[in-house]
N, C-alpha and C positions, 0 to 999 in steps of 0.2 A: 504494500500500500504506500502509495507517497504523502509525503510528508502532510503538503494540503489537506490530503482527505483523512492521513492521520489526527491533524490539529484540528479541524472542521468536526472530525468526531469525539474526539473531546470534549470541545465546545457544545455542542448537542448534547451530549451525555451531562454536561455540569445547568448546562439549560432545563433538562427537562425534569432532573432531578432537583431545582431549586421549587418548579412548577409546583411538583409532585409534593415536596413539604409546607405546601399554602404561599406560594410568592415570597417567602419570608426566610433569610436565612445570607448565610455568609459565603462567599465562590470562592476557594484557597484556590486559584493559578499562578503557574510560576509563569516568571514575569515572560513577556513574548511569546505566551500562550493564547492570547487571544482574549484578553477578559473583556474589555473595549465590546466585543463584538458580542458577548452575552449582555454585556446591558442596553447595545442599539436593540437587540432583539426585545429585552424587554420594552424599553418605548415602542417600540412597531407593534406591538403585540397590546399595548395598555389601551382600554376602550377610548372611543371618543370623548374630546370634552375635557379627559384626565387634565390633573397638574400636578407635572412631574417635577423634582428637584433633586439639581444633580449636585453632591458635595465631591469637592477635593481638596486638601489640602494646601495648593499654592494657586494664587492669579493666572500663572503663566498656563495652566493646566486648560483654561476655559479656549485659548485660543488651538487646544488641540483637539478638542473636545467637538466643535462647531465644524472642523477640517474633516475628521472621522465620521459624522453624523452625514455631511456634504457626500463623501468618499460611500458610504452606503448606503445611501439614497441611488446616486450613480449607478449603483454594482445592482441593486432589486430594482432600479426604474420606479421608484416609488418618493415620497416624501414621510418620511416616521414620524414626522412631529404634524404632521397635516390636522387641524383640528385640537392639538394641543396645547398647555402653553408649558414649556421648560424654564424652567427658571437656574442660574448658577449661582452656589456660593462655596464660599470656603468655611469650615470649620471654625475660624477666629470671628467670622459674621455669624453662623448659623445659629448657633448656640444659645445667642439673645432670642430667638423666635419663641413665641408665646403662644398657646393657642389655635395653631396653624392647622386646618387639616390639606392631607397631599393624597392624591392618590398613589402615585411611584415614590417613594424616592431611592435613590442611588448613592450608595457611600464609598466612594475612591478611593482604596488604601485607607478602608474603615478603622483599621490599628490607628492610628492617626486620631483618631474621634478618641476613641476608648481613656480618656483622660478625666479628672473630677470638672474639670471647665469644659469640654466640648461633651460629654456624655450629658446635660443638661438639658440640648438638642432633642435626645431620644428621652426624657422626663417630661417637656413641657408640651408636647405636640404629636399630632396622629395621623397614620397612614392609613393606606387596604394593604400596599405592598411596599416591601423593603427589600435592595438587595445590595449588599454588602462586597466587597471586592476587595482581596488582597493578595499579595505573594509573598509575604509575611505575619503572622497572623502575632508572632511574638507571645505565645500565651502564656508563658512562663513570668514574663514582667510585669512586675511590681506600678499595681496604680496608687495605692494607697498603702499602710504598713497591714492592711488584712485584706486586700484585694490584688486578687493578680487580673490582667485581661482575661484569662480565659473565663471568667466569673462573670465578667459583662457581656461577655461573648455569648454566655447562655442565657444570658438577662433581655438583651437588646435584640439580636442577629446570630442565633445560634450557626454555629459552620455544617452546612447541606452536603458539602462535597468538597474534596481537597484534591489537588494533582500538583505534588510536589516538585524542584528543581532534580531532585532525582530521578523521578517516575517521568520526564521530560528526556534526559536523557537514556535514560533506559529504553523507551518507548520510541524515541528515534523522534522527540517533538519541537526539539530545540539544537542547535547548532553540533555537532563534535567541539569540544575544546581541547584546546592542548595548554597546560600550564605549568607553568615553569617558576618557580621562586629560587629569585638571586638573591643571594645572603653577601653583606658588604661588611666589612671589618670598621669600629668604630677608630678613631684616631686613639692616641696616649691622652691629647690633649682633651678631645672630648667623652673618654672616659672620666675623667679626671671631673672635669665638671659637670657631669651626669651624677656620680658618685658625691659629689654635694650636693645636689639635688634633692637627690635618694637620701641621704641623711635628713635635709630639711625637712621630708616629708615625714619620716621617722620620729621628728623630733614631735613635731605636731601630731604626730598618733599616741606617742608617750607622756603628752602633755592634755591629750585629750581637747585641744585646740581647733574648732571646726573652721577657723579662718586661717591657721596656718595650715591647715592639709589641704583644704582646696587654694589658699594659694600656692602649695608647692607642688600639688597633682598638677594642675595647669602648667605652671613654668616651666616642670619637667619634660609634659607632654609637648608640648610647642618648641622643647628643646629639640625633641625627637625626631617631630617633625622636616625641621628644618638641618637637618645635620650635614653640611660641605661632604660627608663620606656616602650620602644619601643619594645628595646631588650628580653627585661624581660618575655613580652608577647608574642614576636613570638617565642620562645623556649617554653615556652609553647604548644602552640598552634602547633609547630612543630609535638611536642611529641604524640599528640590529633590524628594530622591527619593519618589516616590509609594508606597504597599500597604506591603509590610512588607520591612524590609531587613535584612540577616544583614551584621557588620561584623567583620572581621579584622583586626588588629594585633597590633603587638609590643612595646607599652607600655601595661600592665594600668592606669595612675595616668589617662594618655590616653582610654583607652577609658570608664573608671569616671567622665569629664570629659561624655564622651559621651550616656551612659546608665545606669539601675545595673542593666541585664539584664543582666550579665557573664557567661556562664559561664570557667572558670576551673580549673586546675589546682591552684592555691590554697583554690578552693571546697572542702565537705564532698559527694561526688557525688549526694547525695539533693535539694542544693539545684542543683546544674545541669542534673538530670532534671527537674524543675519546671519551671524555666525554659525547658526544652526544652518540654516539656509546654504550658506557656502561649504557647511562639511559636509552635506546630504546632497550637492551637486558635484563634490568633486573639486571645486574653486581653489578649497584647503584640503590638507589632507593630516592635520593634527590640530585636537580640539582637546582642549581641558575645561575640564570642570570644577568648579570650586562651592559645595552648597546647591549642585542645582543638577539637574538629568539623573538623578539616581530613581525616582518612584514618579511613574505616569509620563515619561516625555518619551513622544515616539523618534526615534530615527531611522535613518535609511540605512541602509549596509554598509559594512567598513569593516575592518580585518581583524583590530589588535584593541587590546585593553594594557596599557599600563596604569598599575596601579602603587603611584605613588609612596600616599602614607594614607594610612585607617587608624580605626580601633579594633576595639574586639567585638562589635556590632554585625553578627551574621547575616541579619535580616539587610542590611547594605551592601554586602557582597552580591547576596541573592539579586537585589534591585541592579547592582552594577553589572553583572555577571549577564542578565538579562536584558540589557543593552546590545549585544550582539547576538541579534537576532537572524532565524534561521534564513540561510538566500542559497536554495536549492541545496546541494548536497557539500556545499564550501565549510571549509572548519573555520573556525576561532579560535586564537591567539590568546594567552592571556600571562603580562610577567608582573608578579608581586615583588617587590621590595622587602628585606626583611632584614635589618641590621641584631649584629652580633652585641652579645652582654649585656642588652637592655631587655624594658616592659615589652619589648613591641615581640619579641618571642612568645611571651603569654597572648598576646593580643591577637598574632597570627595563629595558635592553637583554637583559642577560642572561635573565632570570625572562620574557620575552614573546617569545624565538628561540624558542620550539619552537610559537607557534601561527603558520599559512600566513596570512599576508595575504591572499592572494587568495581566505581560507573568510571570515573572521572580519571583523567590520565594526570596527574598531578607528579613533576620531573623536578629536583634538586641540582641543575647543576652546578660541578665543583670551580669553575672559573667559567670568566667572559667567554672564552675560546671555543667552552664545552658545552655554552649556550650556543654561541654561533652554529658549532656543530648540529645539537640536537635541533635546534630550531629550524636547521634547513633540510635538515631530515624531514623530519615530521612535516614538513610543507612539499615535501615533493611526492 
């Protein structure tokens, strides 16, 4: 079966299954699964007259939202919203709503809501149908010191049906990957000053100090981030990677060191739809991200993920990782960063448990050389 009618039946199957438990309920797909196209189907499908209301998380999300609504109208020769009215908000607006009834509404990377300020939303106001969208559902984290999400999850938008980043690759629903983590030796000097760091923060755990440990978690972290032996490597490794590479990090100074395709939270949004614009034409053929393209932003094709600097946040691998979306039977690239002697080993342990080793081709190599090597292996 190809891949199409692979994903297409997925989608069917998470569709009809959402149906089957009363319109009500939460859609786990991994990301470039196609979730997009289960909630056009629920508006096509919502009676006349409905009003539907689509939540997501950022502004920028609305003008993708209107693109893909255009884009399947196109593909069925129909209009979905013919006779209805949609309305868009974001989670930092909705939440005031009072009183509201909706007939649809649609939660975008519903985790996102699940917080004591946005969960207020699903307290003050009434649907017939709800459906909830995520690729991370996070159920494990902490909303409250007696709440975890998954508690809301059964409260709000219980989960109808899940298809994992694994049961994606497994099932042939999303790209092949090839990844590769390069490990970069810290300096003397920036051990030296990591290691005071590390004490600062110690000090502040012994002293039971909640403003000296979050200021020395932070200073540390941003140490990390930015570390010349960091830099050193991902230019390298830039240079290595072949077609067009999409680069994520968590130091905008870093990144802007990189390239100046930044898109950026920082930016004006009219200049990071450009940017997007030109790395999905081909214009450019390296884009970084700072704060923005990890959850709900579509793109076009392109080859390679470097992945600068993270945490130990899984559920943003998953959303980054799903950015190189499937284009026929082409694999994907992907090289992490991972410096020697520091947090960012716990941090890469953590943020890489939720993919199966035995889906994922996941390569260590021991020098640049042995990247070049295996990397043009693996491509030919």
């Amino acid at each position: 079966m190809s891949f199409d009618k692979l994903r297409d039946k997925v989608q069917q199957t998470a569709y009809r299954t959402w149906v089957a438990k009363g319109k009500l309920g939460t859609v786990v797909l991994s990301t470039g699964s196609g979730k997009m196209r289960i909630a056009l189907r629920a508006m096509h499908d919502a009676k006349p007259g409905s009003k539907i209301l689509f939540l997501a998380e950022q502004t920028v999300r609305k003008v993708d939202l209107y693109a893909e609504i255009e884009e399947y109208n196109t593909l069925i020769d129909a209009d979905i919203l013919e006779g209805k009215q949609l309305r868009f908000l974001t989670y930092q607006s909705a939440y005031k709503m009072r009183g509201q009834y909706l007939d649809l509404v649609i939660a975008d990377e519903i985790h996102s809501s699940l917080t004591p300020q946005y969960s207020k939303f699903y307290e003050n106001n009434w649907w017939d149908n709800l459906m909830g969208l995520t690729a991370t559902p996070e159920l494990r984290k902490q909303v409250t010191h007696l709440l975890t999400k998954s508690a809301l999850y059964k409260k709000y938008a219980p989960i109808v049906y899940k298809y994992t980043i694994n049961d994606a690759a497994l099932m042939g629903t999303s790209r092949k990957l090839h990844i590769y983590v390069l490990d970069y030796e810290v300096t003397p000097k920036e051990l030296a000053t990591y290691t005071t760091l590390t004490a600062d923060l110690a000090k502040g755990i012994r002293r039971r100090e909640s403003w000296r440990i979050n200021k020395a978690m932070n200073a540390r972290t941003r140490f990390i981030y930015n570390l010349d032996s960091r830099q050193q490597l991902a230019k390298q490794a830039l240079d290595i990677l072949e077609g067009k590479t999409l680069i994520f990090g968590n130091s905008l100074d870093r990144l802007r060191d990189l390239t100046s395709n930044v898109v950026s939270s920082k930016n004006h949004p009219y200049k990071n739809e450009m940017l997007r614009k030109e790395f999905d034409e081909g214009i450019i053929d390296t884009l970084a991200s700072f704060k923005v393209l990890q959850q709900g932003a579509n793109l076009g094709s392109f080859d390679n993920i470097l992945l600068h600097s993270y945490y130990s946040d899984s559920g943003k691998l998953v959303q980054r990782l799903g950015r190189l979306r499937k284009q026929g039977e082409e694999k994907g690239y992907v090289a992490i960063l991972r410096g020697s002697a520091t947090k960012e080993h716990d941090w890469f342990k953590k943020m890489v448990a939720i993919l199966d080793p035995n889906i994922y081709d996941i390569k260590y190599p021991k020098s640049i050389e042995d990247f070049i090597q295996t990397y043009q292996s693996d491509r030919s």
